[in-house]
C-alpha positions as CSV (number, residue, x, y, z in Angstrom):
1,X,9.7,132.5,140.1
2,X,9.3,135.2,137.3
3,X,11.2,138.3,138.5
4,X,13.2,139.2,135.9
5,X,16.2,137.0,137.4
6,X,15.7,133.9,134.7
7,X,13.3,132.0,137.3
8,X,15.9,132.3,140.2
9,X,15.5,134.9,142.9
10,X,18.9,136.9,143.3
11,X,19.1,135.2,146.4
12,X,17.8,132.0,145.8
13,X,20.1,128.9,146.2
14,X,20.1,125.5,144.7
15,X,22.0,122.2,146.0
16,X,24.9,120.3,144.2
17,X,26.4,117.0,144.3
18,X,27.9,117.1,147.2
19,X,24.9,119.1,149.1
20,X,26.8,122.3,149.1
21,X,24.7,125.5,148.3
22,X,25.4,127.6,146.0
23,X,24.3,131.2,145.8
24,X,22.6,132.8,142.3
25,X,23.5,135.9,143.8
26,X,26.9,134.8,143.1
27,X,26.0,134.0,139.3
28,X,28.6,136.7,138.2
29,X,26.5,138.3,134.9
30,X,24.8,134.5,134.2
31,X,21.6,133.9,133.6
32,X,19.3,131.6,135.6
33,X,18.8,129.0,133.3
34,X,22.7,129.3,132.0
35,X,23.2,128.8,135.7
36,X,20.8,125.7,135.7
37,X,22.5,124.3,132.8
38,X,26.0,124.5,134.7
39,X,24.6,123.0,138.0
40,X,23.5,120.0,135.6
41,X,26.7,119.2,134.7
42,X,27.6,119.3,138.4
43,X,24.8,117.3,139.6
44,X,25.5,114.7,137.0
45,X,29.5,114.3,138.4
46,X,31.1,115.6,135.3
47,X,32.8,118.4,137.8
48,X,33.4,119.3,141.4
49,X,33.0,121.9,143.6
50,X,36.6,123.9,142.8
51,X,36.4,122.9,139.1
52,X,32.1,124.2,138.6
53,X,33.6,127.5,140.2
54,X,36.4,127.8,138.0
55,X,34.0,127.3,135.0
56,X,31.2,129.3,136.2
57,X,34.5,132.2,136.9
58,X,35.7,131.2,133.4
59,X,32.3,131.7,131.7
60,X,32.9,128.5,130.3
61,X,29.2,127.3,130.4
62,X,27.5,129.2,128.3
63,X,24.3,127.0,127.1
64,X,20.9,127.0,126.1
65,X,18.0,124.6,126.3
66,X,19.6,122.6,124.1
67,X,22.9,122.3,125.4
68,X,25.8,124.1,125.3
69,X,25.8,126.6,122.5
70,X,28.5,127.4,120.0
71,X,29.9,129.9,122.4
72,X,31.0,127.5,124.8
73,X,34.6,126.6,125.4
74,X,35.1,123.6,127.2
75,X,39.0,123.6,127.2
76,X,38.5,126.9,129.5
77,X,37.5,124.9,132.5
78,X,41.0,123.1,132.7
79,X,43.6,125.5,134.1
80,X,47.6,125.9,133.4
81,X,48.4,123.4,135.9
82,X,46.2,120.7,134.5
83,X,48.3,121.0,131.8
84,X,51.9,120.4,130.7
85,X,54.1,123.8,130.1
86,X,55.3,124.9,126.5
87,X,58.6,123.4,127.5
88,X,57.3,120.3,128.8
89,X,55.8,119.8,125.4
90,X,58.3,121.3,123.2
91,X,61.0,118.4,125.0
92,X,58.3,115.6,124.8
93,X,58.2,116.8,120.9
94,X,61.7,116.8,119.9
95,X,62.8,114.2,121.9
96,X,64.8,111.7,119.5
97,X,63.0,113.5,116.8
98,X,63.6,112.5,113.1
99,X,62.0,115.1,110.5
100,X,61.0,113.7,107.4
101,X,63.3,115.5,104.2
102,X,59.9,115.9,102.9
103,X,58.6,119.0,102.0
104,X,55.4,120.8,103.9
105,X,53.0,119.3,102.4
106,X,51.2,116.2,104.4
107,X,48.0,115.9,102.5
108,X,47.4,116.5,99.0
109,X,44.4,115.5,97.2
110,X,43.5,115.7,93.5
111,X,39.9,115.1,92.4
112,X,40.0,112.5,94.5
113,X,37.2,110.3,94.0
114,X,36.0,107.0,96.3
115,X,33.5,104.6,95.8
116,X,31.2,101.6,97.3
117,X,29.7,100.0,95.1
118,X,27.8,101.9,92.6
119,X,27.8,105.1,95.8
120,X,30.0,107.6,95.1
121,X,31.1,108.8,98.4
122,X,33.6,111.2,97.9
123,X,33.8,113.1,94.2
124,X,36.1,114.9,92.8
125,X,38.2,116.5,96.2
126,X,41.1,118.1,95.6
127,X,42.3,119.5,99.1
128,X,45.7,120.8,100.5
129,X,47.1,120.4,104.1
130,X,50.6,121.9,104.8
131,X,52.2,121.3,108.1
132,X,51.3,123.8,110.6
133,X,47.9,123.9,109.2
134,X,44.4,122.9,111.5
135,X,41.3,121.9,110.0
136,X,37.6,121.7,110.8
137,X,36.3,118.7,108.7
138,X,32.5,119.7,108.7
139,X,29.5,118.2,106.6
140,X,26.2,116.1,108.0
141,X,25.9,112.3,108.6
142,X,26.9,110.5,105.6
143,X,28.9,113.1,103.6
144,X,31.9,111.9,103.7
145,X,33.8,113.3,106.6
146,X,34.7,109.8,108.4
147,X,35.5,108.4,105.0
148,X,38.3,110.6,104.3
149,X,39.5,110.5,107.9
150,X,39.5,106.7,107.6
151,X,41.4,106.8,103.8
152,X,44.0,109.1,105.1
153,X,45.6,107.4,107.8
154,X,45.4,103.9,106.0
155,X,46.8,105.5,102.7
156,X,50.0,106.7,105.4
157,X,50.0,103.6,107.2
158,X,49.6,100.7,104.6
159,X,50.6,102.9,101.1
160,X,53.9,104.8,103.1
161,X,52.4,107.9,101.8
162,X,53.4,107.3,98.2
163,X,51.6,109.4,96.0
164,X,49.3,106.2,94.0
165,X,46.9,107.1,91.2
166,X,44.4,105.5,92.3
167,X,42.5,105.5,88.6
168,X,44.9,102.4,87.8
169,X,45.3,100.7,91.5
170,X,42.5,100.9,94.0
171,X,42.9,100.3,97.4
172,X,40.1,98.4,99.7
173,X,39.7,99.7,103.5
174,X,39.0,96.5,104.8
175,X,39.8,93.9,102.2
176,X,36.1,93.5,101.2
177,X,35.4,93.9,98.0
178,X,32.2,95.7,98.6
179,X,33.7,98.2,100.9
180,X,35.1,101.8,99.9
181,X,37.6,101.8,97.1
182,X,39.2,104.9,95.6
183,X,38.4,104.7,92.2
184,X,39.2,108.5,90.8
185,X,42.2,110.8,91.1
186,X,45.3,111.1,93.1
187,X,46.4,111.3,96.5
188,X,49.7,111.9,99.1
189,X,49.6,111.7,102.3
190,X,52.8,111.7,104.6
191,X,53.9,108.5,105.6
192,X,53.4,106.9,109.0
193,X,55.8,106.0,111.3
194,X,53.9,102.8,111.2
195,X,54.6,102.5,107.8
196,X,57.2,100.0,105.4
197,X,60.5,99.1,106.2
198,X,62.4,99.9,109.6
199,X,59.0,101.3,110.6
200,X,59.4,99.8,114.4
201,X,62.8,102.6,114.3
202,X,61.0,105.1,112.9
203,X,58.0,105.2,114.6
204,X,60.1,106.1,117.9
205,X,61.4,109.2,115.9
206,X,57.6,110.4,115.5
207,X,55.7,111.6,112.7
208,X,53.0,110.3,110.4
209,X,49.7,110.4,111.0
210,X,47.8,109.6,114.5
211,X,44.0,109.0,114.3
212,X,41.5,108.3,116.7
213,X,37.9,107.6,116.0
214,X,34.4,105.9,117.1
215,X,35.4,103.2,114.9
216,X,38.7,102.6,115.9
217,X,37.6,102.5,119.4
218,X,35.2,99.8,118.4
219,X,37.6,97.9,116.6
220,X,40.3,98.1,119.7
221,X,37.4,97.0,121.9
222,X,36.5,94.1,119.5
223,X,40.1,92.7,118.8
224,X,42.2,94.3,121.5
225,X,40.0,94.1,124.9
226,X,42.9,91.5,126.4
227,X,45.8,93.7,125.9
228,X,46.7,95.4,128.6
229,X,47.0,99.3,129.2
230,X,50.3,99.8,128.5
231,X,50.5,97.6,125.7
232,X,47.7,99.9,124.0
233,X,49.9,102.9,124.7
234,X,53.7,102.0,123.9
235,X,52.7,99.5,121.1
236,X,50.3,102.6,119.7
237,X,47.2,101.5,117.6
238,X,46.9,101.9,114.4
239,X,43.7,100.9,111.8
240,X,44.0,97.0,111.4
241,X,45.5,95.9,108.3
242,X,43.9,93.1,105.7
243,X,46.1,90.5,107.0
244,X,46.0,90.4,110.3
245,X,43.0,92.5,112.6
246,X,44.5,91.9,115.9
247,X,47.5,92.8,115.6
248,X,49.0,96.5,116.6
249,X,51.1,98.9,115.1
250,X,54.9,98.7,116.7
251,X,57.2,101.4,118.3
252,X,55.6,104.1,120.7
253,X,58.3,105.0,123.3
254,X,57.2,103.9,126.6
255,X,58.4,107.4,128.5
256,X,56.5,109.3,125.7
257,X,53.3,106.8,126.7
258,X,53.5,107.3,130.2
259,X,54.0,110.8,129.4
260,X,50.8,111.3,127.2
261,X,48.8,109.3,129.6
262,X,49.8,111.3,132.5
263,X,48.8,114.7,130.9
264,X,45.2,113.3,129.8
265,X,45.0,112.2,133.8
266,X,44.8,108.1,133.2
267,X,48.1,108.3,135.7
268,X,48.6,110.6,138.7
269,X,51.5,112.9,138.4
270,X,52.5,111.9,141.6
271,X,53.5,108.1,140.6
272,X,54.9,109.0,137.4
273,X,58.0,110.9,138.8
274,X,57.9,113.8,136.3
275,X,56.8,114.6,133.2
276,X,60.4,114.3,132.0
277,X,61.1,112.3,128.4
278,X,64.6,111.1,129.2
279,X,63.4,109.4,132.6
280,X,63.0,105.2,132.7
281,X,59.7,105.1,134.4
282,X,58.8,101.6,136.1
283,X,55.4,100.2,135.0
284,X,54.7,98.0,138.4
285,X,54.4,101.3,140.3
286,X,51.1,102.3,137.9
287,X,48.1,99.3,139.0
288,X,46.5,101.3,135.7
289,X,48.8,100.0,133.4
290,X,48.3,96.6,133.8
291,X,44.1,96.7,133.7
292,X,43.0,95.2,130.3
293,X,41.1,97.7,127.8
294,X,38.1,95.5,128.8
295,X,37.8,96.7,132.0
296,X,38.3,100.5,131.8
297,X,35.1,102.4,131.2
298,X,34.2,103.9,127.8
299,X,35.9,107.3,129.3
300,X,39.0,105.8,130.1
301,X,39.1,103.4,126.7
302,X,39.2,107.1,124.6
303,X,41.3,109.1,126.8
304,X,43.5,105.6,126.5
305,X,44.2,105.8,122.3
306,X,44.3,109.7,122.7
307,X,47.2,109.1,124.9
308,X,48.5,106.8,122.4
309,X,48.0,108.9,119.2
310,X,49.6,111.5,120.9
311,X,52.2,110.0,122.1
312,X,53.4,108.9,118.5
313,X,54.0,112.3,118.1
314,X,52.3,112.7,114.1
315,X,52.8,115.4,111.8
316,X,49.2,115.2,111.1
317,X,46.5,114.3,114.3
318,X,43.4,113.5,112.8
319,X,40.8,113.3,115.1
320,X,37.0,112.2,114.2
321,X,34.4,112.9,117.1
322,X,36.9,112.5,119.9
323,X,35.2,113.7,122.4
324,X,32.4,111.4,122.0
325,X,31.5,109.5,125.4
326,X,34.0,111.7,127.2
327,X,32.7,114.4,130.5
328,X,33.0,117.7,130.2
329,X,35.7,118.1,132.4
330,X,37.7,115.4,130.2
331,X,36.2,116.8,127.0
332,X,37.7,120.3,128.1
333,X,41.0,118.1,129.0
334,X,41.6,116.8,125.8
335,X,40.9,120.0,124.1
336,X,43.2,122.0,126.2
337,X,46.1,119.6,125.7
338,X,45.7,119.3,122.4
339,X,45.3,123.7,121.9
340,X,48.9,123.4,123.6
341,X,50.2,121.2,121.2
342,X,49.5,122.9,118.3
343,X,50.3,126.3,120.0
344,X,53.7,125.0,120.6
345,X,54.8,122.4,117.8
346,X,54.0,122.6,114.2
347,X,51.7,119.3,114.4
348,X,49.0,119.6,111.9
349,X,45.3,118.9,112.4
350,X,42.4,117.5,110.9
351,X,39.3,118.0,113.8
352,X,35.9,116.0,112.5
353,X,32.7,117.4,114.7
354,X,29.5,118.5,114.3
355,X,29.7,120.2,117.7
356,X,31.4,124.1,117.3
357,X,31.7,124.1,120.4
358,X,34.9,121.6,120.2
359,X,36.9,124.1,117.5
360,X,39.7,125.0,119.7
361,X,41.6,128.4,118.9
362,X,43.7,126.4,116.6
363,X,41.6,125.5,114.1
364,X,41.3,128.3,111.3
365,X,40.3,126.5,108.5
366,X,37.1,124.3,107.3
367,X,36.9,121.8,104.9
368,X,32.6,121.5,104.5
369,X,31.7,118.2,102.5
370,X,27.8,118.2,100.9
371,X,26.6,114.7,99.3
372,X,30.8,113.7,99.0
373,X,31.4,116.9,97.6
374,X,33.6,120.2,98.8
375,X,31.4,123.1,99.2
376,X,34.1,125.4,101.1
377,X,37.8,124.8,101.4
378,X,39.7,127.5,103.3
379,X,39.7,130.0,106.3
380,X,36.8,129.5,109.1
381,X,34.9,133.0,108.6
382,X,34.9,135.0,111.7
């Protein structure tokens, strides 16, 4: 209907999931078709009934024909009691904390250059992170975004952050010789808990880097469908080593797992007693723990290694395309908790998206890659 009203009469009425109407008159400054686009989401059982009217109050759903438009903010659907309080979090943080003696600085490349072959896929980078900081890591397909996500967690993990120059010792991603190598420059990056010896003790005190990715959700998928829930979460994954792909990172805290799982909603608060870190929490009493990765759906499979990353408490979360194959009420979850987390702790963050929509509060600075090269390093213009 074309009355001024975006195609819906300012009484008009359209049906739900659950066959509830809902009134446009009640579209609170929206537009029809930003209305539309909201009742989509509905329809296709991303949300229910409370949670579209606490977007649609929120103003949450802003979209376009194309989808939801820069200006949305999905982590506005999710409200304070979906997630854990500052002091929730700041205990789940410090709990049995050890600090690195390190200084600040938890990434520090120097014309960093990697190769494949005769590609060059990342030249001459020289890029700072400092703890505290959040990044946007923003370029197109192929530039080089998922490549340095990939290099920085296995240069923690398998390198213990020493700082290597890597013009006189290469290191291979995947022990194939025709995979990435780093051929050019220098770089640090803060080692993991996961990382040399007495890593198992260490990685209960927290820090290093987390990651979560398309790829290592593949890879867990591919080696670890077997293991069970819980063994994903308290053993933690990390990117699989040269000698051995099926085998886990050690020493995740199983309080702090159950803890991370139950904020991102895999357990209901109910069963888990309490968010508290210093409770013993008994794993019979959650059926969800003992389900295999195989048999969660994709949802549950990427809310599973958030819980995990998350729960090794890093100095440095880096996250590439997290959200991918995750609702928008779960997309909004996992933005929200992880807003809070870097609101409340000095956890730094490297974000990898091509959707703006996803850069929580957070994030004010952007690392842009074109053809493996920076073309912008430093504060997000407003």
């Amino acid at each position: 209907k074309r009355d001024g009203t975006g195609g819906m009469g300012t009484h008009g009425n359209a049906c739900g999931s659950n066959g509830v109407r809902v009134k446009t008159v009640d579209r609170r400054g929206r537009s029809g078709h930003e209305l539309v686009h909201a009742l989509k989401y509905w329809q296709d059982g991303d949300l229910n009934d409370e949670q579209l009217e606490r977007a649609m109050a929120g103003g949450a759903l802003v979209g376009t024909r194309d989808g939801p438009s820069a200006e949305s903010r999905p982590w506005e659907i999710i409200s304070d009691d979906d997630l854990p309080g500052d002091a929730d979090i700041r205990d789940f943080w410090n709990h049995d904390r050890h600090r690195s003696s390190r200084d600040d600085v938890l990434v520090r490349a120097d014309h960093l250059q990697v190769a494949r072959e005769d590609a060059v896929l990342l030249s001459d980078l020289t890029w700072t992170v400092h703890r505290g900081e959040r990044w946007h890591l923003a370029g197109t397909n192929g530039t080089g975004k998922s490549t340095l996500s990939r290099l920085l967690v296995r240069w923690s993990v398998f390198d213990a952050g020493a700082d290597r120059d890597s013009l006189t010792e290469g290191i291979t991603f995947n022990g194939n010789e025709q995979d990435s190598v780093v051929s050019g420059g220098s770089l640090f990056v803060t080692p993991s808990a996961a990382a040399g010896k007495g890593a198992s003790k260490r990685g209960r005190g927290g820090g290093g880097v987390g990651w979560v990715s398309t790829e290592l959700h593949l890879h867990a998928a591919h080696n670890w469908g077997k293991r069970t829930a819980l063994d994903i979460l308290t053993v933690g994954i990390v990117p699989h080593n040269n000698d051995d792909t099926n085998k886990p990172a050690e020493g995740v805290d199983m309080d702090l797992a159950i803890t991370a799982a139950t904020w991102l909603g895999l357990l209901d608060q109910s069963t888990s007693a309490s968010t508290s870190t210093s409770t013993n929490i008994d794993p019979n009493k959650h059926p969800f723990l003992k389900r295999t990765f195989d048999t969660l759906s994709q949802g549950q499979q990427k809310l599973l290694l958030i819980a995990s990353a998350i729960a090794r408490r890093p100095s440095l979360l880096v996250l590439d395309e997290p959200c991918q194959g995750l609702d928008l009420w779960n997309r909004g979850h996992v933005l929200g908790l992880v807003e809070r987390i870097c609101r409340v702790t000095d956890m730094s963050l490297v974000y990898v998206t091509h959707h703006n929509e996803e850069l929580i509060p957070a994030i004010t600075k952007r690392l842009s890659l074109e053809d493996g090269r920076s073309v912008h390093c430093g504060p997000i213009a407003v």
